[in-house]
Residue frames as a rotation matrix with the C-alpha (Angstrom) as fourth column:
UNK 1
-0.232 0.787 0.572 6.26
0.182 0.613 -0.769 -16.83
-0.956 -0.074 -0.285 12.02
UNK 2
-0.520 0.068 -0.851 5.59
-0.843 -0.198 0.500 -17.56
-0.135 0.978 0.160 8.08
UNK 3
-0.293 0.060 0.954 3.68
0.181 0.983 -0.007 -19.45
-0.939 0.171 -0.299 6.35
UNK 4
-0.652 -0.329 -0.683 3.04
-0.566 -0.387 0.727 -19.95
-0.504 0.861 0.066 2.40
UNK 5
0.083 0.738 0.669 0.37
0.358 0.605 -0.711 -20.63
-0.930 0.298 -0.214 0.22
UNK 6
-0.933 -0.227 0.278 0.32
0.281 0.020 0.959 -21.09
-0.223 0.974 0.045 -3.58
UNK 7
-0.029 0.824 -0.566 -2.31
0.229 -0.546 -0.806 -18.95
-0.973 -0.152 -0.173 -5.38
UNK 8
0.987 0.075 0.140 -2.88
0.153 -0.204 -0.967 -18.96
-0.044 0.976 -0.213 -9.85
UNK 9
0.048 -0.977 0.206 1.35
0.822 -0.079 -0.564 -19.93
0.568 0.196 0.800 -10.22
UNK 10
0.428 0.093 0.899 1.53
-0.412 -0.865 0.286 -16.90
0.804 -0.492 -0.332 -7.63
UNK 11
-0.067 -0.186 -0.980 3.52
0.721 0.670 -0.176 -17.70
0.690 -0.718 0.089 -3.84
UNK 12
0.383 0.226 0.896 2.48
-0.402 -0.832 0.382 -15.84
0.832 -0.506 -0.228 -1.40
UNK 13
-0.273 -0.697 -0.664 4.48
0.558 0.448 -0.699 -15.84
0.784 -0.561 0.267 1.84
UNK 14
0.618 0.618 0.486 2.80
0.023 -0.632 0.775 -14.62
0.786 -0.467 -0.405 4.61
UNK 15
0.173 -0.231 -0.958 4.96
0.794 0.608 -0.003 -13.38
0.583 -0.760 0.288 7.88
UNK 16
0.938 0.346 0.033 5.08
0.294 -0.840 0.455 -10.50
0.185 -0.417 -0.890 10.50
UNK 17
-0.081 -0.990 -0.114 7.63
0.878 -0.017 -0.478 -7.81
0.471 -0.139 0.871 10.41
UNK 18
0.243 -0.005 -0.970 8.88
0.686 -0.706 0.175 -5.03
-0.686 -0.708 -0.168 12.89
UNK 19
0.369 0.211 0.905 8.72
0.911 -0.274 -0.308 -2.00
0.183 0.938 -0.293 10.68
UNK 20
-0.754 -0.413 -0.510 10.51
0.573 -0.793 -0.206 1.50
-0.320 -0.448 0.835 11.19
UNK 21
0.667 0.557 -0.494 8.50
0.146 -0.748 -0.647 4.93
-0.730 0.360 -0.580 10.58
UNK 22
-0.444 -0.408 0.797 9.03
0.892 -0.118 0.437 5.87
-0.084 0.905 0.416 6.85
UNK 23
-0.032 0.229 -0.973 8.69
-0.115 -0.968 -0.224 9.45
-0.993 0.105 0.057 5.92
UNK 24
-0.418 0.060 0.906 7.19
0.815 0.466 0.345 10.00
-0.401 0.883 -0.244 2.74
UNK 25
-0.718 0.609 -0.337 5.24
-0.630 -0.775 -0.058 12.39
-0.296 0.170 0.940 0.29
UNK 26
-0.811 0.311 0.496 2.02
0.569 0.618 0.542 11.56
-0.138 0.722 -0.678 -1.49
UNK 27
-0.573 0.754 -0.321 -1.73
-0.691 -0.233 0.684 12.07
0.441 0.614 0.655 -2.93
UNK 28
-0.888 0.424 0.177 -4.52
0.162 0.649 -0.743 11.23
-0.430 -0.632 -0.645 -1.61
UNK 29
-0.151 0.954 -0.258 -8.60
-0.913 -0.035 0.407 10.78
0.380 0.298 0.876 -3.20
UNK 30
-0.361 0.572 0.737 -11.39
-0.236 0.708 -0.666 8.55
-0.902 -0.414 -0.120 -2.55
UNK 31
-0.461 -0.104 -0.881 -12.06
-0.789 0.503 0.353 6.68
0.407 0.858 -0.314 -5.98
UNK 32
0.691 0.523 0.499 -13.90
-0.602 0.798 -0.002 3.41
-0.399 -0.299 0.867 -6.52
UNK 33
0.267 -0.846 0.462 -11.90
-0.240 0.406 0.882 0.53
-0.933 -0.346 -0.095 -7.59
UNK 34
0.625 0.593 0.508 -12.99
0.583 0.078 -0.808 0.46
-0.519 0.802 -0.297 -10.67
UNK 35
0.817 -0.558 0.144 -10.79
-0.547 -0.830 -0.111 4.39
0.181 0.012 -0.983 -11.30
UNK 36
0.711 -0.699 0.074 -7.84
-0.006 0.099 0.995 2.75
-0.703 -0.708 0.066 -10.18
UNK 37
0.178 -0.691 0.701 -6.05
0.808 0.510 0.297 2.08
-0.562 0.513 0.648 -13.67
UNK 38
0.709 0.635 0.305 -7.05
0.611 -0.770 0.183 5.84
0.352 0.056 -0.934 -14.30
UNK 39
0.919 0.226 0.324 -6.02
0.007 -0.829 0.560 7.41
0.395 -0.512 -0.763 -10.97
UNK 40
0.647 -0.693 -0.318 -2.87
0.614 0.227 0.756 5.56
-0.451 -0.684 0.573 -9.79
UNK 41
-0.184 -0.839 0.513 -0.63
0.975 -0.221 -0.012 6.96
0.123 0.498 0.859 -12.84
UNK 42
0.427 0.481 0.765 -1.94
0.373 -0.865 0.336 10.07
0.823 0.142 -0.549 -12.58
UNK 43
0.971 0.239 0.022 -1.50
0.034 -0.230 0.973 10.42
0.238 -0.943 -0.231 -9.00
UNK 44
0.309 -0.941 0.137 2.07
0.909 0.335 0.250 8.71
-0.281 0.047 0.958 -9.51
UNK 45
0.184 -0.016 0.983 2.56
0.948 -0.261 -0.182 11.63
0.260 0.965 -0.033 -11.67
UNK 46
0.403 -0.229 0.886 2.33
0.019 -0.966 -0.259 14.33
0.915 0.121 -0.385 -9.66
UNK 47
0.681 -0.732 -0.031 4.23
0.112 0.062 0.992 12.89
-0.724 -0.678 0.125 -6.39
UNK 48
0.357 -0.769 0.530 6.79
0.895 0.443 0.041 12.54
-0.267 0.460 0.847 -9.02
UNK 49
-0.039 -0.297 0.954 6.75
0.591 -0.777 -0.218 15.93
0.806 0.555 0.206 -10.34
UNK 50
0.966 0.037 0.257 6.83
-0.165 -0.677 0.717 17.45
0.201 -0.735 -0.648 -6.77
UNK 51
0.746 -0.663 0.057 9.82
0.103 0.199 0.975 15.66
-0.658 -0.722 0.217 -5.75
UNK 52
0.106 -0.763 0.637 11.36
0.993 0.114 -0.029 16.93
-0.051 0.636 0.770 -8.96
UNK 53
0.666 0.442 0.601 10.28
0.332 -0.897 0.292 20.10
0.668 0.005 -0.744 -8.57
UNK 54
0.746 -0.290 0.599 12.03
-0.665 -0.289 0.689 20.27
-0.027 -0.912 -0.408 -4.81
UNK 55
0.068 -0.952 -0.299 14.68
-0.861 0.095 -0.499 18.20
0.503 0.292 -0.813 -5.59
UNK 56
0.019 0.115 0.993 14.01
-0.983 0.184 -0.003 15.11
-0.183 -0.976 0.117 -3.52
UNK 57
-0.227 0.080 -0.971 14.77
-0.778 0.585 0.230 12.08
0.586 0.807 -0.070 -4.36
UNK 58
0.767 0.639 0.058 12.74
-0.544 0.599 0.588 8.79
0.341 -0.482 0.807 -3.29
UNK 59
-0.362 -0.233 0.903 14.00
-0.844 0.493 -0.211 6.52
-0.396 -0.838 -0.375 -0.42
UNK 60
-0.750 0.153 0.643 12.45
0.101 0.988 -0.117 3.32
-0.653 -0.023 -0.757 -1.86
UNK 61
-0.933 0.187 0.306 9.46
0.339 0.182 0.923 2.15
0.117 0.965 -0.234 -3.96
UNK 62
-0.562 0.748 0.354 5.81
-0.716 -0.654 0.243 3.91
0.413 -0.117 0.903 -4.34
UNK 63
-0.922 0.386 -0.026 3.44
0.387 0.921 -0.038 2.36
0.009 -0.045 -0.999 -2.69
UNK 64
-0.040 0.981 0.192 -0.88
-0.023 -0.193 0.981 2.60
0.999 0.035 0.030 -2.20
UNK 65
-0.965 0.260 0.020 -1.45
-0.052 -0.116 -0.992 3.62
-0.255 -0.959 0.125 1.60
UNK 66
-0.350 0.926 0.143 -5.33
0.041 -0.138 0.990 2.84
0.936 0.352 0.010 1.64
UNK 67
-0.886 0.100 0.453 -6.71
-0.398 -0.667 -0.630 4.91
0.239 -0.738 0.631 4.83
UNK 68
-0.203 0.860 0.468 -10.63
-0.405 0.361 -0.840 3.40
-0.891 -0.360 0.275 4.57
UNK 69
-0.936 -0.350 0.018 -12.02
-0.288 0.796 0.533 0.55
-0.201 0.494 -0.846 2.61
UNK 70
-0.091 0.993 0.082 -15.41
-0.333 0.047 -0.942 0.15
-0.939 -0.113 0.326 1.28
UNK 71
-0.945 -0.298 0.134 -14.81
0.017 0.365 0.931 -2.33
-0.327 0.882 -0.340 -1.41
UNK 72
-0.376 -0.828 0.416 -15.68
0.793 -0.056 0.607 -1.88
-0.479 0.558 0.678 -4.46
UNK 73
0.401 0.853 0.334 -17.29
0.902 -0.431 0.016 1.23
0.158 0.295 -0.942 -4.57
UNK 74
0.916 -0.176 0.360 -15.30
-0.310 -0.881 0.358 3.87
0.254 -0.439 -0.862 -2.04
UNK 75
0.322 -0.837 -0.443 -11.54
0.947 0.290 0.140 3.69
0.011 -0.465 0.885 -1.39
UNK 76
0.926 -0.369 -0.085 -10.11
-0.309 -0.867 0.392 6.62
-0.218 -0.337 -0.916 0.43
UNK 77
0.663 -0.665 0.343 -6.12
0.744 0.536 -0.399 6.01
0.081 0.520 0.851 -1.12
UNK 78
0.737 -0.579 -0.347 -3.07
-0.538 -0.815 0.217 7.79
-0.409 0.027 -0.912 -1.16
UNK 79
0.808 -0.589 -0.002 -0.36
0.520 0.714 -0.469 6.87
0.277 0.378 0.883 -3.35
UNK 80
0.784 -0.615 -0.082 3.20
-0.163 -0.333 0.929 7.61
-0.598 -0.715 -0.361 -1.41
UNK 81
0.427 -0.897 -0.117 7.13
0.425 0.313 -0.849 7.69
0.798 0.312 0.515 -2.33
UNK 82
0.755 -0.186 -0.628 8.95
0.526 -0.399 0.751 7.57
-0.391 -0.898 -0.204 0.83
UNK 83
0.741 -0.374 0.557 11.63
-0.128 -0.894 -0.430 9.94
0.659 0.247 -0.711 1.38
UNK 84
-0.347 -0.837 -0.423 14.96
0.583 0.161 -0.797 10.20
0.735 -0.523 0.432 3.47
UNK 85
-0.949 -0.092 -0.301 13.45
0.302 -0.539 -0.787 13.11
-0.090 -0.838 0.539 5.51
UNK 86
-0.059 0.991 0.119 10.00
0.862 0.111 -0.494 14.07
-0.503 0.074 -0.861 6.61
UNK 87
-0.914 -0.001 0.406 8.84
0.238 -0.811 0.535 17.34
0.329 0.586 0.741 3.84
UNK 88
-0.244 0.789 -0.564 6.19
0.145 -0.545 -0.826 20.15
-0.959 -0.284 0.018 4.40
UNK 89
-0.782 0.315 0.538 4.27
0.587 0.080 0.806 19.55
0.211 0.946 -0.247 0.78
UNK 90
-0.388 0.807 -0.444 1.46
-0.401 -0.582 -0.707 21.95
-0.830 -0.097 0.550 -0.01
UNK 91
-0.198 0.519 -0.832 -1.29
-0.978 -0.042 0.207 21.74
0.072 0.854 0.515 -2.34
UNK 92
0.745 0.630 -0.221 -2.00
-0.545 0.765 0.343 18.14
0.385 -0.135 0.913 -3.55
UNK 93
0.236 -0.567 -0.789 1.04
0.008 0.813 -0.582 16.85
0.972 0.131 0.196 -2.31
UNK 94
0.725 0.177 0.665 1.55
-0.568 -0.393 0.723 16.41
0.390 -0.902 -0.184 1.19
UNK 95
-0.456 -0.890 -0.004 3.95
-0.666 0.345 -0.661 15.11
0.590 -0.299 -0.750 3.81
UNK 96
0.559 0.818 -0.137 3.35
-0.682 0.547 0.485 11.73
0.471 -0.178 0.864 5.51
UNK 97
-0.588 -0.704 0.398 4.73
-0.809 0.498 -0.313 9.19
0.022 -0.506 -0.862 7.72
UNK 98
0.480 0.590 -0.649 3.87
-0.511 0.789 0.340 5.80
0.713 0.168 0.681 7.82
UNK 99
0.517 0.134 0.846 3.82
-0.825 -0.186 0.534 4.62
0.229 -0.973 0.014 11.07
UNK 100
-0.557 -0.825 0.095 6.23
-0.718 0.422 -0.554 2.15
0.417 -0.377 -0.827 13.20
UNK 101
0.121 0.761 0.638 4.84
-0.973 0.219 -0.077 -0.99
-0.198 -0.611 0.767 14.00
UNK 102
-0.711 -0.325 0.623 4.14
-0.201 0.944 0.264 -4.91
-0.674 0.062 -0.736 13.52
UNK 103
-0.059 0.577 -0.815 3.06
-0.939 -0.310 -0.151 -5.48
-0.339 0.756 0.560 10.23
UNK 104
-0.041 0.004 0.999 1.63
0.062 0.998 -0.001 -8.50
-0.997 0.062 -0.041 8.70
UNK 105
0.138 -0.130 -0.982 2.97
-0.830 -0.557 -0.042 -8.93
-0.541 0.820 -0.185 4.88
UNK 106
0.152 -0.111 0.982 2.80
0.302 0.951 0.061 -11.23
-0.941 0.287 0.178 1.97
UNK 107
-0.736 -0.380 -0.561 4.04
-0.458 -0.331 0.825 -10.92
-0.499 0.864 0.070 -1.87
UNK 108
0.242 0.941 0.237 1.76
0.146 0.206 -0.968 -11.09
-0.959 0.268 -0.088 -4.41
UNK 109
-0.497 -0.672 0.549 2.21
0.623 0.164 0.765 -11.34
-0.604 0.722 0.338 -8.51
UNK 110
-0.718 0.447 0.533 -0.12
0.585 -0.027 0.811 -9.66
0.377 0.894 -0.242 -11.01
UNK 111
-0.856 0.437 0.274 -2.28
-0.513 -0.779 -0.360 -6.51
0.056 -0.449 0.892 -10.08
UNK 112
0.248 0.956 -0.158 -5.63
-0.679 0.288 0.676 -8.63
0.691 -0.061 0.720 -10.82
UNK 113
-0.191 -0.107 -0.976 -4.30
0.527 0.828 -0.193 -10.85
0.828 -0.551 -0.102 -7.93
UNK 114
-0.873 -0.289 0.392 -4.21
-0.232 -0.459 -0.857 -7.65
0.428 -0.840 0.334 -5.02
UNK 115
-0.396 0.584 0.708 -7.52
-0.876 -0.473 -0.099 -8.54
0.277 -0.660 0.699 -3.67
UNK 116
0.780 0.141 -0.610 -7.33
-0.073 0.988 0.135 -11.96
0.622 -0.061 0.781 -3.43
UNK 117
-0.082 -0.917 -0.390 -3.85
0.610 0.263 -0.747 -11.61
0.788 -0.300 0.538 -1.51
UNK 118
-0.553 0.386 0.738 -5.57
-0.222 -0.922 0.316 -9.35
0.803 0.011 0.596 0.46
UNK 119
0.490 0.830 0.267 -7.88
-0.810 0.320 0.492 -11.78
0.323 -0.457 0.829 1.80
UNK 120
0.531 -0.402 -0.746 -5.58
0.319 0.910 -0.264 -14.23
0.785 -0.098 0.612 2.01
UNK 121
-0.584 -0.652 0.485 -3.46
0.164 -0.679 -0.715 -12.03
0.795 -0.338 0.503 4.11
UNK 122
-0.531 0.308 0.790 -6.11
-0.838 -0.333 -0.433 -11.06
0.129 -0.891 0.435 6.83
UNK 123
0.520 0.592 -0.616 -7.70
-0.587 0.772 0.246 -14.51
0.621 0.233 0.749 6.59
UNK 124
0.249 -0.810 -0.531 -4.03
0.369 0.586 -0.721 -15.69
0.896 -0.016 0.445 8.22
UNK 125
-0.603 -0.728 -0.326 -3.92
0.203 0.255 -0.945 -13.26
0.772 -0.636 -0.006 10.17
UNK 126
0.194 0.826 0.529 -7.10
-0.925 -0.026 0.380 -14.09
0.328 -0.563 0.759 12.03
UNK 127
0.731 -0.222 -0.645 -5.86
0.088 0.968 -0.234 -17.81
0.677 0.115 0.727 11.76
UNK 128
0.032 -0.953 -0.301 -3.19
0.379 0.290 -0.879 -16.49
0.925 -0.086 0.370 13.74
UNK 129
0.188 0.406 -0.894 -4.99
0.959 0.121 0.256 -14.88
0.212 -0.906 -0.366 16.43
UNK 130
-0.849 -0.358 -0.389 -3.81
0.429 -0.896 -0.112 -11.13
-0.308 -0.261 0.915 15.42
UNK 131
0.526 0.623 -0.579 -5.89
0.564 -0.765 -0.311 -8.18
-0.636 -0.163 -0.754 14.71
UNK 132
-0.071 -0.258 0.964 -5.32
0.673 -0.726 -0.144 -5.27
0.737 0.638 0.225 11.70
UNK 133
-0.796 0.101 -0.596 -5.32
0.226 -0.865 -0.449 -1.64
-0.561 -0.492 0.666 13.78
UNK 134
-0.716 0.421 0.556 -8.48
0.341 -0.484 0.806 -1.26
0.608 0.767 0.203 12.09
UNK 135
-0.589 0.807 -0.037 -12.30
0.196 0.098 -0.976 -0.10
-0.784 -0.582 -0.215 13.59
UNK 136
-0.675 0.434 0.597 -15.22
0.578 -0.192 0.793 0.65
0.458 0.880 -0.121 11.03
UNK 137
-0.767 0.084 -0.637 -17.14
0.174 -0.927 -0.332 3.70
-0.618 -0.365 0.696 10.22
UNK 138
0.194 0.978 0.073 -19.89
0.133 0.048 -0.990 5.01
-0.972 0.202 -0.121 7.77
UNK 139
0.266 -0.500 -0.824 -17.37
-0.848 -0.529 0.047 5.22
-0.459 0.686 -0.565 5.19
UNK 140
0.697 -0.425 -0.577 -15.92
0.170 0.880 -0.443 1.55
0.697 0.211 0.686 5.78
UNK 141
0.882 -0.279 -0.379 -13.41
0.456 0.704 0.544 -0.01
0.116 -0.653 0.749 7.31
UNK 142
0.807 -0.565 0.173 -10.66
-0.442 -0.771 -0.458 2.73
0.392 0.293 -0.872 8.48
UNK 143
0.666 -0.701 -0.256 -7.08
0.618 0.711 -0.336 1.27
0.417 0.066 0.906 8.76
UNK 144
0.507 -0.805 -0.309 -3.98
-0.053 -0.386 0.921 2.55
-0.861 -0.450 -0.239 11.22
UNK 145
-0.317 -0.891 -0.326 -1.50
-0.556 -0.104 0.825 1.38
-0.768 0.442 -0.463 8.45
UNK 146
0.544 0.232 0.806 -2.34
0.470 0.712 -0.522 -0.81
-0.695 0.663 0.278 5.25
UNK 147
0.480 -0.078 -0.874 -0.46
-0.770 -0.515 -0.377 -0.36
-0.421 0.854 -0.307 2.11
UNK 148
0.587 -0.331 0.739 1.06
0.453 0.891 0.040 -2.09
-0.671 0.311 0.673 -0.73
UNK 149
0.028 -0.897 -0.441 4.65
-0.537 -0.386 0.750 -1.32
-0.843 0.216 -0.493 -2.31
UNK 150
0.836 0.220 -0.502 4.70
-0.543 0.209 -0.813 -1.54
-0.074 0.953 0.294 -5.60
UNK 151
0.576 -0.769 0.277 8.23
-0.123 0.254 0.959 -3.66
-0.808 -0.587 0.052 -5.67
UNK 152
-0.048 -0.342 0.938 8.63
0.940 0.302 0.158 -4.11
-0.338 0.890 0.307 -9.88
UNK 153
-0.417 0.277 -0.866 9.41
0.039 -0.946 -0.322 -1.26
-0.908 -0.168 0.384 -11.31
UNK 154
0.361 0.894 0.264 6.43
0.219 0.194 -0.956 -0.32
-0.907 0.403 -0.125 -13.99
UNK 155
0.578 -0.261 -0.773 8.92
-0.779 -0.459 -0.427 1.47
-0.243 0.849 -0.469 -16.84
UNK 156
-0.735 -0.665 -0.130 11.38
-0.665 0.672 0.325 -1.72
-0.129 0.325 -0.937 -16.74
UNK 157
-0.988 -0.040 0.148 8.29
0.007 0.954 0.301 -4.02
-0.153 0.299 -0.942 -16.74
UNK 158
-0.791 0.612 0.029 5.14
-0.606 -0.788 0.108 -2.91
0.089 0.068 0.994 -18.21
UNK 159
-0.573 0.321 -0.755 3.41
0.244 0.945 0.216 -6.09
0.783 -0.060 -0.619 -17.62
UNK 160
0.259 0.649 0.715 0.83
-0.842 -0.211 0.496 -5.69
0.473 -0.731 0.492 -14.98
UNK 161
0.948 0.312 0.059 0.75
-0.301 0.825 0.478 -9.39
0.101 -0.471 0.876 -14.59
UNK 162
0.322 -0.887 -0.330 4.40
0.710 0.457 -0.536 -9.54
0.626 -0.061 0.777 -13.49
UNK 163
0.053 -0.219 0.974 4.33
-0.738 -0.666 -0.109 -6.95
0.672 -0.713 -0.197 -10.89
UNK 164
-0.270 -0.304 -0.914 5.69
0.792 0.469 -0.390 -7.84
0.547 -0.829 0.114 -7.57
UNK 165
-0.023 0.525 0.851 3.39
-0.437 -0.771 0.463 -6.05
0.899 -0.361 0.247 -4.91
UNK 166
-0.576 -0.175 -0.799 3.89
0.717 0.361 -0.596 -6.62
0.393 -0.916 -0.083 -0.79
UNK 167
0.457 0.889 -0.015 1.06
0.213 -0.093 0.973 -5.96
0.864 -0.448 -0.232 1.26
UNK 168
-0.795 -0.418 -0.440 1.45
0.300 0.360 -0.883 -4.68
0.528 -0.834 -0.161 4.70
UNK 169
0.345 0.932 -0.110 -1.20
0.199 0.042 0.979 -4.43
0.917 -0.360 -0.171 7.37
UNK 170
-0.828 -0.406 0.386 -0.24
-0.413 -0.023 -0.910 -3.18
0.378 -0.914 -0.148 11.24
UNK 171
-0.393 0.242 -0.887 -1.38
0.189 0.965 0.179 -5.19
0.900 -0.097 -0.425 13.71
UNK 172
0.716 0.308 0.627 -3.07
-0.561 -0.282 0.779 -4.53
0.416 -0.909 -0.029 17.17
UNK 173
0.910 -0.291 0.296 -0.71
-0.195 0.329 0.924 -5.29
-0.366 -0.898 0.242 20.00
């Protein structure tokens, strides 16, 4: 089940995939959204320098795992790089697994597009009669799975507005 909508020269393909568990390391803070052009490299930074540190090299691209949602003030974030095997990280880095499951996902261009695709994305899949794994709290809106894989990589294309970023979102049922 897909469908596609055109967004500022942008295609977004919305459609639901069966996902494996992904073992990963990362960082985690709560930050407003504002902090984000700030905190991500930073954060990037020192998953990176752990998994040099311990030898480990990444399994795929980083992505933003966002745990609770209280736009645009409070975002509870972790920024991940899966791994081949699950690691015991101490300190700020930690081991993590992102969970097995049915995930609704759509590509998106240009970082100043992620919260529009965003909405477009759970907008569908109400339209479609699913549910996120989500429930809200006094924090915001806490999330089973949500993240978004960075898919361009940032040293080959410093362009913001030419990133390629894929949303996913697990689904109830």
């Amino acid at each position: 089940m897909s469908h596609a909508t055109a967004t500022a020269g942008t295609v977004n393909e919305n459609r639901i995939e069966l996902r494996p568990a992904r073992p990963y390391v990362g960082t985690r803070t709560v930050m407003a959204m504002r902090d984000f052009e700030r905190e991500i490299p930073a954060m990037t930074a020192t998953v990176s320098r752990w998994l040099e540190a311990h030898q480990v090299r990444p399994s795929s691209r980083p992505f933003l795992r966002y745990h609770t949602i209280d736009m645009p003030e409070r975002m509870d974030v972790e920024l991940g790089i899966p791994t081949d095997a699950v690691h015991d990280a101490d300190g700020q880095v930690q081991g993590g697994m992102l969970p097995a499951g049915r995930y609704a996902v759509t590509v998106y261009t240009g970082v100043d597009k992620g919260v529009a695709a965003n909405k477009q994305l759970i907008d569908w899949i109400t339209a479609q009669g699913g549910q996120p794994i989500a429930h809200a709290s006094d924090k915001g809106t806490v999330f089973q799975s949500r993240y978004e894989t960075f898919l361009t990589d940032a040293e080959a294309e410093p362009d913001q507005q030419q990133w390629m970023i894929k949303v996913a979102i697990e689904l109830r049922g």
